[in-house]
C-alpha positions as protocol buffer text, in pm:
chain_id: "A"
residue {
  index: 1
  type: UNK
  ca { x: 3283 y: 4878 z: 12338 }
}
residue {
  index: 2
  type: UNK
  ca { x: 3487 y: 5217 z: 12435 }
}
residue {
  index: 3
  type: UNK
  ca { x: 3166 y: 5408 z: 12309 }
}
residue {
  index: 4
  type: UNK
  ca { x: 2950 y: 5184 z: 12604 }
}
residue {
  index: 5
  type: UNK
  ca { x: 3185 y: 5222 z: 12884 }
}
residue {
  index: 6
  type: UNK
  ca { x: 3250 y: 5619 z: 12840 }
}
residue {
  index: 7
  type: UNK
  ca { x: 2815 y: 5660 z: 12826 }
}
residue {
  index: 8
  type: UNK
  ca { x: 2816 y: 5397 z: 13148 }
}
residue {
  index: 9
  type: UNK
  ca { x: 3073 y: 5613 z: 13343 }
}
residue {
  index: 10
  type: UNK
  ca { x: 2888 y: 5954 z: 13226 }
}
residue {
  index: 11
  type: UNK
  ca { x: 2566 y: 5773 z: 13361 }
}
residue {
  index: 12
  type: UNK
  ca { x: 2741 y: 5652 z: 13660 }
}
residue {
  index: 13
  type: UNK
  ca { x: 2875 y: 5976 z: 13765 }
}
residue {
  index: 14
  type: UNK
  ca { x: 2625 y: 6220 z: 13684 }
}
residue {
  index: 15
  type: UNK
  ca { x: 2399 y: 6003 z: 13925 }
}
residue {
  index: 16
  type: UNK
  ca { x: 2660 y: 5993 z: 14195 }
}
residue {
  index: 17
  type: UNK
  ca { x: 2670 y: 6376 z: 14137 }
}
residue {
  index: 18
  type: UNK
  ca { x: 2314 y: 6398 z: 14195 }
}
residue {
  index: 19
  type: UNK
  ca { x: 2286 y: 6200 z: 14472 }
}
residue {
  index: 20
  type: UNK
  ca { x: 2531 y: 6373 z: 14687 }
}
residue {
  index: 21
  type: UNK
  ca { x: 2418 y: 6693 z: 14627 }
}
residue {
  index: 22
  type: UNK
  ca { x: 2065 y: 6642 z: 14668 }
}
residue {
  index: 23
  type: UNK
  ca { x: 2076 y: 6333 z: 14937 }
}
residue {
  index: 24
  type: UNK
  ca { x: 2414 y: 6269 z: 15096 }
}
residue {
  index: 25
  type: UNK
  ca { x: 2469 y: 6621 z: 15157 }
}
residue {
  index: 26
  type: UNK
  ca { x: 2099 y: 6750 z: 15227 }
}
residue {
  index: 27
  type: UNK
  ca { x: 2066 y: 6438 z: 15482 }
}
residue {
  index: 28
  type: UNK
  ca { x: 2441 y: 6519 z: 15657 }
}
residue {
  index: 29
  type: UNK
  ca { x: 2291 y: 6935 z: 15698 }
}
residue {
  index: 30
  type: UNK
  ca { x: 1991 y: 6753 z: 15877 }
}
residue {
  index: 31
  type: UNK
  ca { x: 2233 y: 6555 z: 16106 }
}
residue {
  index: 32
  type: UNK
  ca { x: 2458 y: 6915 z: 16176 }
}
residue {
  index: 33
  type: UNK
  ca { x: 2117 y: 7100 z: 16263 }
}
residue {
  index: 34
  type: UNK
  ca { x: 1991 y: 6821 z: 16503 }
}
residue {
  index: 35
  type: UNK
  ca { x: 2314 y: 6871 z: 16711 }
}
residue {
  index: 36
  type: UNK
  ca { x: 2221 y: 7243 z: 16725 }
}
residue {
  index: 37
  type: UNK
  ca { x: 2064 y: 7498 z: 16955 }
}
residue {
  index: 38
  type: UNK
  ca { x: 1724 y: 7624 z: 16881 }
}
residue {
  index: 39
  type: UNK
  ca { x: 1686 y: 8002 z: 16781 }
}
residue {
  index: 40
  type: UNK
  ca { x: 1354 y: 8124 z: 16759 }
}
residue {
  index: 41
  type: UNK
  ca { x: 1557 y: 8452 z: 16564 }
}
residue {
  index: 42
  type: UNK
  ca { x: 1787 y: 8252 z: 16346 }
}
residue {
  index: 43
  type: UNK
  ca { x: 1626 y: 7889 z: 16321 }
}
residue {
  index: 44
  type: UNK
  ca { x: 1963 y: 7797 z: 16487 }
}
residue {
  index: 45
  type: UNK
  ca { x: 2277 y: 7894 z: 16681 }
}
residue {
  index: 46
  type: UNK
  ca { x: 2601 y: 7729 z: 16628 }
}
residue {
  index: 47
  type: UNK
  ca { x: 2600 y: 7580 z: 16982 }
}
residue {
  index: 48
  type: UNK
  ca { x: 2639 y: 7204 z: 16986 }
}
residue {
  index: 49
  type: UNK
  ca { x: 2404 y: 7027 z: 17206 }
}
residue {
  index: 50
  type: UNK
  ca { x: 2243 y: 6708 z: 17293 }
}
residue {
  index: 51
  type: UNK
  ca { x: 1894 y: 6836 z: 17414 }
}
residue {
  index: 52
  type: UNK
  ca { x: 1716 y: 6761 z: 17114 }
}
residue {
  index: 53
  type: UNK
  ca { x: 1814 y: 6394 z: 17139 }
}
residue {
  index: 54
  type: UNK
  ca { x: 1745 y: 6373 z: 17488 }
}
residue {
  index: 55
  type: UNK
  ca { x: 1364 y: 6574 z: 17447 }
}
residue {
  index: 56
  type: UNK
  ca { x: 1283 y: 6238 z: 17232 }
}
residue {
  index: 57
  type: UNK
  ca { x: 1322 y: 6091 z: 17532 }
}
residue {
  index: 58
  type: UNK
  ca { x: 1036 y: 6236 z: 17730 }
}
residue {
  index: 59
  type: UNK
  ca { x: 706 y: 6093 z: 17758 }
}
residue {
  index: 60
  type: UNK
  ca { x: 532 y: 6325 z: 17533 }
}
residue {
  index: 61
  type: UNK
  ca { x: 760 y: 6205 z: 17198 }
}
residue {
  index: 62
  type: UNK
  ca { x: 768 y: 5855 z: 17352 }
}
residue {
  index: 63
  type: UNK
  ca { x: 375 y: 5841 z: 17310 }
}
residue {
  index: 64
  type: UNK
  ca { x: 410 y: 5931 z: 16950 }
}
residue {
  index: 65
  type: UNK
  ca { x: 607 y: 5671 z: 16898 }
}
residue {
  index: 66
  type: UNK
  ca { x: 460 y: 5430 z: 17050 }
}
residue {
  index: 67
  type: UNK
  ca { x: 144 y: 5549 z: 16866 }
}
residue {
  index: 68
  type: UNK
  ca { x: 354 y: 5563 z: 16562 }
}
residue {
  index: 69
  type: UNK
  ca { x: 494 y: 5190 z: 16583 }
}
residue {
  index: 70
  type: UNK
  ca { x: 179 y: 5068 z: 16686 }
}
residue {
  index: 71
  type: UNK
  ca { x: -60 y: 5219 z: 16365 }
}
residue {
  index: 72
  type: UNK
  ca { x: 263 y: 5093 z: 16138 }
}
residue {
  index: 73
  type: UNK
  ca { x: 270 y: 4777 z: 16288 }
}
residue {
  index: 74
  type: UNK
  ca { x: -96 y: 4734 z: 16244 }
}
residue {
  index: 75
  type: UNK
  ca { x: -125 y: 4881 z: 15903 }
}
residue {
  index: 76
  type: UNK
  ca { x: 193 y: 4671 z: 15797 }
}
residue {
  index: 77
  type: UNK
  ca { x: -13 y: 4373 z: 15932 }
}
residue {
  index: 78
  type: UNK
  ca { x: -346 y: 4427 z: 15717 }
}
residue {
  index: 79
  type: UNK
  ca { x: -156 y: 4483 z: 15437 }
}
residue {
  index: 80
  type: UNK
  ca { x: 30 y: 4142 z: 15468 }
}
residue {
  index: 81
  type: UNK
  ca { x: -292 y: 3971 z: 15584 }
}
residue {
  index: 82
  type: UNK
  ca { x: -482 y: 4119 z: 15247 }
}
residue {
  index: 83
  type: UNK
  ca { x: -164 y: 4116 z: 15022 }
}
residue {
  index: 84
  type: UNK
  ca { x: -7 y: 3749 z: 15021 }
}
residue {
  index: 85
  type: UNK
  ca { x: -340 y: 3595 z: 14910 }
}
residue {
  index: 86
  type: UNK
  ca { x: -380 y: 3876 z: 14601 }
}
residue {
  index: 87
  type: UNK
  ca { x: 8 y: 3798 z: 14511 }
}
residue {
  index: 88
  type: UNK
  ca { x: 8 y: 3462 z: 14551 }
}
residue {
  index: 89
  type: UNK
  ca { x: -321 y: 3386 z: 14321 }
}
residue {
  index: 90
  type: UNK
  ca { x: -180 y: 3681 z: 14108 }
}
residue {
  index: 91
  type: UNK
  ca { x: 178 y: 3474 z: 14083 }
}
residue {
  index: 92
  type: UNK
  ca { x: 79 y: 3093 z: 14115 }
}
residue {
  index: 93
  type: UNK
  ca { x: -296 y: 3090 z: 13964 }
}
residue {
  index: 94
  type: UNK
  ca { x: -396 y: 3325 z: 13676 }
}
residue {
  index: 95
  type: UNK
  ca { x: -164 y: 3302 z: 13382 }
}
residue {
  index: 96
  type: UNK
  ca { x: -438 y: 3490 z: 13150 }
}
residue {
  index: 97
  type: UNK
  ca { x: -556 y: 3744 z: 13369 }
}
residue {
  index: 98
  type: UNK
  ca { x: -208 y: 3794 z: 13529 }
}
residue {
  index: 99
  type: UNK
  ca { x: -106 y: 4129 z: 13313 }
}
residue {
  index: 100
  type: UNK
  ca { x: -462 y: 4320 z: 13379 }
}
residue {
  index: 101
  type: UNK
  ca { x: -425 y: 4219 z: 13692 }
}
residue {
  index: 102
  type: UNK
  ca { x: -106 y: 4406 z: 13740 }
}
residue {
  index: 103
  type: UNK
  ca { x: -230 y: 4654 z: 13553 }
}
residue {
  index: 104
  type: UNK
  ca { x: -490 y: 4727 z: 13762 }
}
residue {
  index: 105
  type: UNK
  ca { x: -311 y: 4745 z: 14089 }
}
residue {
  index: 106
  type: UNK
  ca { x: -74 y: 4974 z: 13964 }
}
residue {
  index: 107
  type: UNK
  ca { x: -386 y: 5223 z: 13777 }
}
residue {
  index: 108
  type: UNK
  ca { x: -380 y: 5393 z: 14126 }
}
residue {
  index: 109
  type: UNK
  ca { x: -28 y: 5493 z: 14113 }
}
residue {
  index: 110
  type: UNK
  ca { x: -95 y: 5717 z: 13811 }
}
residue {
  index: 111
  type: UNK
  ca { x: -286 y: 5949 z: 14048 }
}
residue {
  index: 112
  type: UNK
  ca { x: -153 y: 6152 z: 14355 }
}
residue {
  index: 113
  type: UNK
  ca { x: -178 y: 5981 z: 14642 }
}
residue {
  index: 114
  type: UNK
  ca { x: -270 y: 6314 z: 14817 }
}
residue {
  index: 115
  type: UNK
  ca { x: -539 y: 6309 z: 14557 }
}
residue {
  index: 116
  type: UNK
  ca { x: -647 y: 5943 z: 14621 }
}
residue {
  index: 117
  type: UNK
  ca { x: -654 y: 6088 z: 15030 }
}
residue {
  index: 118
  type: UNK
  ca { x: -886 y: 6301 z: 14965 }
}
residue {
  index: 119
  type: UNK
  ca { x: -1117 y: 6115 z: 14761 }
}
residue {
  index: 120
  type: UNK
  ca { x: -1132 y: 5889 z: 15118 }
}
residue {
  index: 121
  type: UNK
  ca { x: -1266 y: 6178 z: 15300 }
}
residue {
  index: 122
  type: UNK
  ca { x: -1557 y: 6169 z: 15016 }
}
residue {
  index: 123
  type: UNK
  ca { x: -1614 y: 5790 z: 15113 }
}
residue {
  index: 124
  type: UNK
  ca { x: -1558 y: 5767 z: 15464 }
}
residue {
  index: 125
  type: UNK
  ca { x: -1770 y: 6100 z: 15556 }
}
residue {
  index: 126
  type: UNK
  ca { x: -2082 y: 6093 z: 15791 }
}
residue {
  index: 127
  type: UNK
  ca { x: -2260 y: 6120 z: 15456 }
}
residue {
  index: 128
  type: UNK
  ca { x: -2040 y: 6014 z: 15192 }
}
residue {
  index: 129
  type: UNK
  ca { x: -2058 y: 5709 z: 14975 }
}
residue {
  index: 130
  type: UNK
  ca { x: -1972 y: 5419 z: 15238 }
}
residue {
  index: 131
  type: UNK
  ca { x: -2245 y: 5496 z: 15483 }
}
residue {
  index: 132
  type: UNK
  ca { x: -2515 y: 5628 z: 15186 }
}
residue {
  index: 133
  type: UNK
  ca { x: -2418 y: 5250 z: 15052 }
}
residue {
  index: 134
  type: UNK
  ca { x: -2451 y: 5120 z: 15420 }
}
residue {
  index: 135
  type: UNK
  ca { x: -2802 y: 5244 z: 15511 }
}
residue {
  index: 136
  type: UNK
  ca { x: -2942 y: 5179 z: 15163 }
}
residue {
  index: 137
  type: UNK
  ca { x: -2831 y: 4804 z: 15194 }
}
residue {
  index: 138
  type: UNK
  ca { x: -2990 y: 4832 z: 15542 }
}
residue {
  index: 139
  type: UNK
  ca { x: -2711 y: 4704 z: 15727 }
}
residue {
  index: 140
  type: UNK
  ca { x: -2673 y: 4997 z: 15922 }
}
residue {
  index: 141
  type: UNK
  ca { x: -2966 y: 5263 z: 16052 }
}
residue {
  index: 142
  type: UNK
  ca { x: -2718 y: 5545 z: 16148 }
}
residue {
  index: 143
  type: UNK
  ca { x: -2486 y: 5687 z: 15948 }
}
residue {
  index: 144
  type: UNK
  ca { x: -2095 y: 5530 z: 16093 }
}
residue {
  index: 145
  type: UNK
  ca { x: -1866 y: 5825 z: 16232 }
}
residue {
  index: 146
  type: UNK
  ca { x: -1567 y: 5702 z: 16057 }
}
residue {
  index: 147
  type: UNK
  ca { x: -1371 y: 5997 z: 15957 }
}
residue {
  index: 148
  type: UNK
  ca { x: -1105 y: 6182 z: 16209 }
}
residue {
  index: 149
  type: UNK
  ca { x: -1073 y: 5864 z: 16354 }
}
residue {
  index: 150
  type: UNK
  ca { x: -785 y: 5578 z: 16375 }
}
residue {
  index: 151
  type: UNK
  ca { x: -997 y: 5348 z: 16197 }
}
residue {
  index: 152
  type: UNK
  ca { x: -1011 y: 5654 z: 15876 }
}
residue {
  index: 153
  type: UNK
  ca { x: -597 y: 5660 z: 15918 }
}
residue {
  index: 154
  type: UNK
  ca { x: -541 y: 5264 z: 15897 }
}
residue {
  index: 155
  type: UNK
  ca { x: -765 y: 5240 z: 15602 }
}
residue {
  index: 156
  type: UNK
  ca { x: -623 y: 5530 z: 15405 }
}
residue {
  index: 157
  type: UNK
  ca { x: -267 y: 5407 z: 15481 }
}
residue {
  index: 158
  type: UNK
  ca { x: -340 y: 5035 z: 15355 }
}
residue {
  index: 159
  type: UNK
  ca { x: -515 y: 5173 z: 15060 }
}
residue {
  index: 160
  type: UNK
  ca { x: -198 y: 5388 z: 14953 }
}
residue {
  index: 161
  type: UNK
  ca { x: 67 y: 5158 z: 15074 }
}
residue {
  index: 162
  type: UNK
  ca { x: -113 y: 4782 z: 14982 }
}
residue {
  index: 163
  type: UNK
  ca { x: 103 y: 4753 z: 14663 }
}
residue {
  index: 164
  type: UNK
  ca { x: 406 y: 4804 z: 14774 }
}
residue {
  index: 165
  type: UNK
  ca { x: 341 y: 4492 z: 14978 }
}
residue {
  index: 166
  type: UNK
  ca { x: 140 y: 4309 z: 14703 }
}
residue {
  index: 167
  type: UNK
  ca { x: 483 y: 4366 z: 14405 }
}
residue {
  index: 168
  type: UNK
  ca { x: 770 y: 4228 z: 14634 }
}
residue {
  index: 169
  type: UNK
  ca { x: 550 y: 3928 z: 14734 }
}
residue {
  index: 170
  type: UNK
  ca { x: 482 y: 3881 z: 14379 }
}
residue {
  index: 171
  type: UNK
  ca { x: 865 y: 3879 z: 14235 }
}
residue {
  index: 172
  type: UNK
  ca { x: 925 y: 3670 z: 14525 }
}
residue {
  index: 173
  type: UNK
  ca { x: 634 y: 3441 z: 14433 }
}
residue {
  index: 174
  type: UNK
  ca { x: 688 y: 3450 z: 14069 }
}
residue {
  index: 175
  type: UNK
  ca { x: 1016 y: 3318 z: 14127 }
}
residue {
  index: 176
  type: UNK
  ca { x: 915 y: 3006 z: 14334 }
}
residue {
  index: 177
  type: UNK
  ca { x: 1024 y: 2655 z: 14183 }
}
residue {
  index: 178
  type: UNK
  ca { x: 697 y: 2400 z: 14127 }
}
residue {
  index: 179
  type: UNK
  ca { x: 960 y: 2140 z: 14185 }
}
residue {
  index: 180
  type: UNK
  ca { x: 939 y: 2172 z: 14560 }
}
residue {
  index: 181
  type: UNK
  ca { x: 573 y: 2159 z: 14617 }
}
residue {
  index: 182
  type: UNK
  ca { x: 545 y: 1836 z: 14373 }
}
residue {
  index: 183
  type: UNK
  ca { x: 853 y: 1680 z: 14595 }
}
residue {
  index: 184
  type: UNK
  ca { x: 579 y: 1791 z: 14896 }
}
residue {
  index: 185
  type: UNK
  ca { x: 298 y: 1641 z: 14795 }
}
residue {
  index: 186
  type: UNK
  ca { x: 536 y: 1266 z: 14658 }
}
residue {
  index: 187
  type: UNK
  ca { x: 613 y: 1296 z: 14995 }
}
residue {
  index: 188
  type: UNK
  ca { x: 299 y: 1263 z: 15124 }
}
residue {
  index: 189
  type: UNK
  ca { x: 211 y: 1643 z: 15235 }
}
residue {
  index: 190
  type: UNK
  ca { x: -130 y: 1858 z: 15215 }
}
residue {
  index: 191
  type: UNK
  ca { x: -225 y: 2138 z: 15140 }
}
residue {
  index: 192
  type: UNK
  ca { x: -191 y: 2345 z: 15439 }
}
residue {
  index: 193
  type: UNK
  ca { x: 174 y: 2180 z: 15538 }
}
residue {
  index: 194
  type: UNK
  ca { x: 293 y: 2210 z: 15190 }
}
residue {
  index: 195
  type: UNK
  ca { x: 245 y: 2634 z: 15248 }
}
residue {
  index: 196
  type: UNK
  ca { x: 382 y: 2640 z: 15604 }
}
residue {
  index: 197
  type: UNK
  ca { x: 654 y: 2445 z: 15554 }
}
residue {
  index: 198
  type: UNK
  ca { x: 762 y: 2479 z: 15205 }
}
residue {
  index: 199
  type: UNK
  ca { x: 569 y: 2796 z: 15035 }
}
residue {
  index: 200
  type: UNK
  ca { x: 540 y: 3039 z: 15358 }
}
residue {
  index: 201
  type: UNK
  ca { x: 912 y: 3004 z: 15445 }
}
residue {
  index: 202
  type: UNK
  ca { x: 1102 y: 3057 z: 15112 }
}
residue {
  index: 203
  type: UNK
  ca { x: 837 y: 3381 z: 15071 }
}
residue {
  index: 204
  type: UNK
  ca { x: 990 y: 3566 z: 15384 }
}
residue {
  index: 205
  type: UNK
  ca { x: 1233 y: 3768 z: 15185 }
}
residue {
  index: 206
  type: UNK
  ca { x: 927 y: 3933 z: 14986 }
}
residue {
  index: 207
  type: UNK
  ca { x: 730 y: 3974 z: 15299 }
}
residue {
  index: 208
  type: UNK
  ca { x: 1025 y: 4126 z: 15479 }
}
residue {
  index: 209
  type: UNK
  ca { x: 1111 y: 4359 z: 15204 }
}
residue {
  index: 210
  type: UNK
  ca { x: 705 y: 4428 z: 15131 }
}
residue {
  index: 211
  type: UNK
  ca { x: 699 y: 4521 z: 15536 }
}
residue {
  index: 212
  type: UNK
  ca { x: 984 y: 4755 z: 15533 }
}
residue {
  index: 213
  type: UNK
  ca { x: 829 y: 4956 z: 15199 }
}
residue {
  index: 214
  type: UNK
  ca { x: 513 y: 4934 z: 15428 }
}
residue {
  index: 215
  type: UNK
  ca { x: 608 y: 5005 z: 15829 }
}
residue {
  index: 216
  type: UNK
  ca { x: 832 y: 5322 z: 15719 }
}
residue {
  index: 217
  type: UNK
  ca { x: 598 y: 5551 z: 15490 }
}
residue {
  index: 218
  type: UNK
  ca { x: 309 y: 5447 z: 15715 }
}
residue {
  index: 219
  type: UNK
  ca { x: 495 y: 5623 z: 16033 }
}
residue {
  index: 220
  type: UNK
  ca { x: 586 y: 5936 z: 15760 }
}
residue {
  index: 221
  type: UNK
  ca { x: 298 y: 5988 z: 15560 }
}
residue {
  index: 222
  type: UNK
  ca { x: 210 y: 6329 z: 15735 }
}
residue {
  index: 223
  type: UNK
  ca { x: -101 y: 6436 z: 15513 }
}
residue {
  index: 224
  type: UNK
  ca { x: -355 y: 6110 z: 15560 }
}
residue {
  index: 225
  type: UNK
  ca { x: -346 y: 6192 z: 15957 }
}
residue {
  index: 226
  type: UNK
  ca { x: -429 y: 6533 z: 15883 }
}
residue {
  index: 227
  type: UNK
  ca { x: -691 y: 6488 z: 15611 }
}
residue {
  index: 228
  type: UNK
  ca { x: -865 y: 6147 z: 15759 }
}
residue {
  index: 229
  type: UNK
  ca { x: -724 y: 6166 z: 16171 }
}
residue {
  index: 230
  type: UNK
  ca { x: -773 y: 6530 z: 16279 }
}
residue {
  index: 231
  type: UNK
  ca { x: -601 y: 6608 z: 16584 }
}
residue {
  index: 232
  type: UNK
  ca { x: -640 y: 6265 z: 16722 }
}
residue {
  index: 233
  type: UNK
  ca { x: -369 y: 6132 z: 16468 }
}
residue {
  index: 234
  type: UNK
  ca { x: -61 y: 6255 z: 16575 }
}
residue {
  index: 235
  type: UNK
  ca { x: 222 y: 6019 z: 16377 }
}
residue {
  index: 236
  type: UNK
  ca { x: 566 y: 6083 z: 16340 }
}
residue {
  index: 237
  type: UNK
  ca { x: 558 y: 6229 z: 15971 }
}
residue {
  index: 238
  type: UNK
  ca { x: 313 y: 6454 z: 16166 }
}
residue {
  index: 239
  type: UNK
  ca { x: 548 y: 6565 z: 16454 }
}
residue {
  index: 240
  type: UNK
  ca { x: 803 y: 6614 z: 16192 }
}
residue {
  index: 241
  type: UNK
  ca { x: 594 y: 6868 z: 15996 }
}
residue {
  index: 242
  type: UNK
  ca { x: 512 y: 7066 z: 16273 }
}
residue {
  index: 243
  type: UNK
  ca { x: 834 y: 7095 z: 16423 }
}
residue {
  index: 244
  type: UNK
  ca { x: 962 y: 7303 z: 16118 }
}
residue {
  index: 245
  type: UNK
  ca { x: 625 y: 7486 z: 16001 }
}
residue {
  index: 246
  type: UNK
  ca { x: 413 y: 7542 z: 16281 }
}
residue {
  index: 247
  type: UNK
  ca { x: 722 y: 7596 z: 16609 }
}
residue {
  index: 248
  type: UNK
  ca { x: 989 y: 7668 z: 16421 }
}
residue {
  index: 249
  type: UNK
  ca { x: 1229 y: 7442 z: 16596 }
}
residue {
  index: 250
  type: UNK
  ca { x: 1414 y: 7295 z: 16310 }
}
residue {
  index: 251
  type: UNK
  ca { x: 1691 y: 7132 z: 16527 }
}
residue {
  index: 252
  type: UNK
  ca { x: 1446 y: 6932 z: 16730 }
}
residue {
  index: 253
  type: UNK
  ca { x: 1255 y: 6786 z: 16369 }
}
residue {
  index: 254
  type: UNK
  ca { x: 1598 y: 6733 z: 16221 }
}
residue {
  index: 255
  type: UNK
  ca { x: 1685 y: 6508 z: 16530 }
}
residue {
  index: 256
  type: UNK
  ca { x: 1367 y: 6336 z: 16529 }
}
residue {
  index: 257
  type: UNK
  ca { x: 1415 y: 6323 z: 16134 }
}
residue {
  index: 258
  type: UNK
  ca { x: 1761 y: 6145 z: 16180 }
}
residue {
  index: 259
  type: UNK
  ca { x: 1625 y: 5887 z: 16424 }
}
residue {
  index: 260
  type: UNK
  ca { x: 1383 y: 5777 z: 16204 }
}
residue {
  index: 261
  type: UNK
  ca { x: 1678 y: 5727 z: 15953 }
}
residue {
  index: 262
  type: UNK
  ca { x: 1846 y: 5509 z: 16169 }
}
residue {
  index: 263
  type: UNK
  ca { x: 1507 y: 5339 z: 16219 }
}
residue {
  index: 264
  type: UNK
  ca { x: 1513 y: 5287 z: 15880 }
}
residue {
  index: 265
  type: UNK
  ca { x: 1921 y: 5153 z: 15854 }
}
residue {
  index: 266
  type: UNK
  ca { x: 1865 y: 4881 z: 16143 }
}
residue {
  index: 267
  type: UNK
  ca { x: 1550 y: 4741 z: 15932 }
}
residue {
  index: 268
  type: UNK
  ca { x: 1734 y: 4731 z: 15654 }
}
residue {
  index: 269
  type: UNK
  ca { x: 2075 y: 4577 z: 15806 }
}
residue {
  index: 270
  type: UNK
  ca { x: 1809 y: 4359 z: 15994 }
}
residue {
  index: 271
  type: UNK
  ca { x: 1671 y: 4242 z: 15631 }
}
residue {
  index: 272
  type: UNK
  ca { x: 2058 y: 4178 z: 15514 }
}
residue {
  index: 273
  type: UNK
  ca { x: 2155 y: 3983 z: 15723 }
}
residue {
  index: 274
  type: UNK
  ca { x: 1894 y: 3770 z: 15729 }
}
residue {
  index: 275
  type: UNK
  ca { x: 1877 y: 3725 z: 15323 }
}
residue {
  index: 276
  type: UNK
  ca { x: 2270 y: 3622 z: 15408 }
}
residue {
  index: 277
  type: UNK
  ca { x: 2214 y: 3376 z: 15704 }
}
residue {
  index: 278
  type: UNK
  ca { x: 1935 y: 3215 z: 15446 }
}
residue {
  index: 279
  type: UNK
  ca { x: 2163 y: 3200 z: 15186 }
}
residue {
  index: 280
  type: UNK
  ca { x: 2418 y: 3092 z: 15379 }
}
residue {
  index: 281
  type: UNK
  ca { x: 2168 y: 2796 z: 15510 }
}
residue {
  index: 282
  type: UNK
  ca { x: 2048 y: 2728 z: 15194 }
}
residue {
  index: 283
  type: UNK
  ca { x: 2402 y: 2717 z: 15050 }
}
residue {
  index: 284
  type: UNK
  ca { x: 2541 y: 2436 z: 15301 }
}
């Protein structure tokens, strides 16, 4: 017993050690830079300022976010519109095909996703394997212009991010008791009421947690706008990038950096306290 709690405090510890080295303190050096001046000489000077804040402000950085919000949004969308029927059949329906199944959404995860980005380019190309597929079925007589588009970002980004929608909806599925939905349909209840009312409802928790693992890499994921978008994809993740490689103005992509952190902490206090006012519901 003495042996288990000594190895669970080493473990314990030499993560917390890790942690704050390499994320507390690396993300509290972002926030100090973001309240600094720019310094084409030095990256920085120690001059505390609000400017870089108050540049988000303008309508240059408003459009990217808007643009931002807007392909996350969408792309969080598809992926719950393609996801909940996969995890739900995947959860409720196939008991023998349920572990190949899983299997086979997660093959693509063995792979770099930078990798998987740029095997899109060789599909979605003027003459790559979509439109060669396209023309030979007939269905089109012009080869599509697909890629350095949008369209070419949203599809890359549902392709790399669909799972992480697809595996919270399925523990949350998994977990669902029959009970209810026989209670439904005793009560008199089809088919289509039995999921709004019953099914859809007590499922929000995975499709809240399966949007936030969708919404927030889909605004950061720098490299598919630059492989599949062009120029015409400007996302945050991009903005970010270029702010420390291309014009050297670390305090400005630390600041944007830290807002997208807090993005990221209202979602997430957002999804708490919902869970709690559920619970809380459920409980009385």
């Amino acid at each position: 017993m003495k042996s288990d709690n000594t190895f669970r405090n080493i473990s314990v510890s030499l993560i917390s050690i890790w942690l704050g080295i390499f994320a507390l303190l690396a993300f509290l050096l972002v926030v100090l830079l973001s309240f600094m001046k720019n310094d084409s000489t030095t990256i920085f000077s120690w001059q505390f300022t609000l400017d870089n804040y108050a540049a988000l402000f303008s309508s240059l950085y408003a459009l990217v976010f808007a643009k931002s919000f807007y392909i996350a949004g969408a792309c969080t969308f598809f992926c719950i519109l393609l996801g909940y029927p996969f995890a739900y059949i995947l959860a409720r329906k196939v008991e023998r095909w349920k572990e190949p199944l899983l299997l086979f959404l997660i093959i693509p995860f063995w792979t770099s996703s930078l990798i998987r980005s740029y095997a899109m380019v060789a599909i979605l190309k003027t003459k790559g394997v979509l439109n060669n597929v396209l023309m030979h079925l007939g269905i089109i007589h012009h080869p599509l212009q697909l890629l350095f588009t949008n369209s070419a970002v949203m599809i890359a980004l549902v392709y790399n991010l669909l799972p992480f929608m697809i595996l919270p909806l399925y523990a949350n599925l998994e977990k669902f008791d029959n009970r209810l939905i026989e209670a439904a349909r005793d009560l008199g209840a089809g088919k289509i009421k039995t999921f709004t009312k019953i099914i859809l409802p007590l499922s929000l928790p995975g499709i809240v947690a399966g949007s936030i693992l969708v919404f927030l890499p889909a605004m950061t994921l720098f490299y598919i706008p630059d492989l599949l978008g062009g120029a015409k994809a400007l996302l945050l993740g991009n903005l970010i990038e270029n702010q420390f490689l291309l014009t050297n103005n670390w305090p400005l992509g630390s600041a944007i950096s830290v807002t997208l952190t807090l993005i990221m902490g209202v979602m997430l206090i957002a999804h708490w306290l919902t869970s709690k006012n559920r619970e809380r519901g459920d409980f009385l």
